[in-house]
C-alpha positions in Angstrom: 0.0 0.0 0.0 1.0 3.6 -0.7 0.2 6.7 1.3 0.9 10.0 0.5 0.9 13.0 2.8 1.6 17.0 2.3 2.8 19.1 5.1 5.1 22.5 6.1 7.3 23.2 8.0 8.4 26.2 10.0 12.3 26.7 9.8 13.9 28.9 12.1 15.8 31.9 10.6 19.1 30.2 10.8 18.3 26.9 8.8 19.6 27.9 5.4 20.5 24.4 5.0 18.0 21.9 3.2 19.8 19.1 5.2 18.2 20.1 8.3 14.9 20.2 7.3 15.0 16.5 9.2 16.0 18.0 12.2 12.9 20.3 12.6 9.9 18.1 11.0 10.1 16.3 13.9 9.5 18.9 16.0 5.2 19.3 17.0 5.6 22.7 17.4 6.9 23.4 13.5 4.6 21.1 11.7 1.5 21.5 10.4 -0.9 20.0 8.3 -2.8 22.9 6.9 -0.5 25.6 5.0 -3.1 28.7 6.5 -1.6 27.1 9.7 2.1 27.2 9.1 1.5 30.6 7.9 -0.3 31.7 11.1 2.5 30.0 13.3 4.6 32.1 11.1 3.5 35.6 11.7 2.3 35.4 15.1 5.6 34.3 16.6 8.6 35.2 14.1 7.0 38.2 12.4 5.9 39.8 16.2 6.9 43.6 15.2 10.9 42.9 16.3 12.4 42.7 12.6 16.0 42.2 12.2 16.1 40.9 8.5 16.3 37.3 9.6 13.3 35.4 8.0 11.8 32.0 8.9 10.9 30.1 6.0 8.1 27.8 5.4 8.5 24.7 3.7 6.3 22.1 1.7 7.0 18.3 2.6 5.5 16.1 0.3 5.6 12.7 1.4 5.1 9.3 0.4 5.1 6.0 2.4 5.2 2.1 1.5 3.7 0.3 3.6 3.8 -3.9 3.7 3.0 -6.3 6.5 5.8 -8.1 8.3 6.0 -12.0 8.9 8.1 -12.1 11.8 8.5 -16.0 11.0 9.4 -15.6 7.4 11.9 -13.5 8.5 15.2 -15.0 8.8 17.5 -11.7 8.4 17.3 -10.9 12.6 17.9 -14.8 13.1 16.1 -17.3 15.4 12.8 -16.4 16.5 11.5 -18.3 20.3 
């Protein structure tokens, strides 16, 4: 089976680096599931009147999963099962 999922991401100021984008997504507090939300998060608490230049950004995740069942028994890769 195949899921897909869409989400964004609030990066701090200081992320210019796509490789951290990891770091953050698995932070509650910077995810969201709605992009009106993400933008909301975004001007309430990084856009609150103190500007020094130094933008957040918002990102786009979009995400696919596999997903298969497991037979532990059929499994001999971890070894013995008891």
């Amino acid at each position: 089976m195949r899921l897909r999922q869409t989400f964004w991401v609030v990066l701090p100021w200081h992320s210019n680096d796509d490789a951290s984008i990891d770091e953050y997504m698995g932070n509650p507090e910077r995810v969201f599931y709605a992009e009106c939300r993400a933008k909301v998060k975004y001007l309430d608490e990084y856009m609150d009147g103190y500007d020094k230049g130094e933008f957040p950004r918002i990102i786009k995740v979009m995400a696919e999963y596999y997903v298969t069942d497991v037979n532990p028994e059929q499994d001999t890769s971890m070894g013995e099962i008891k």
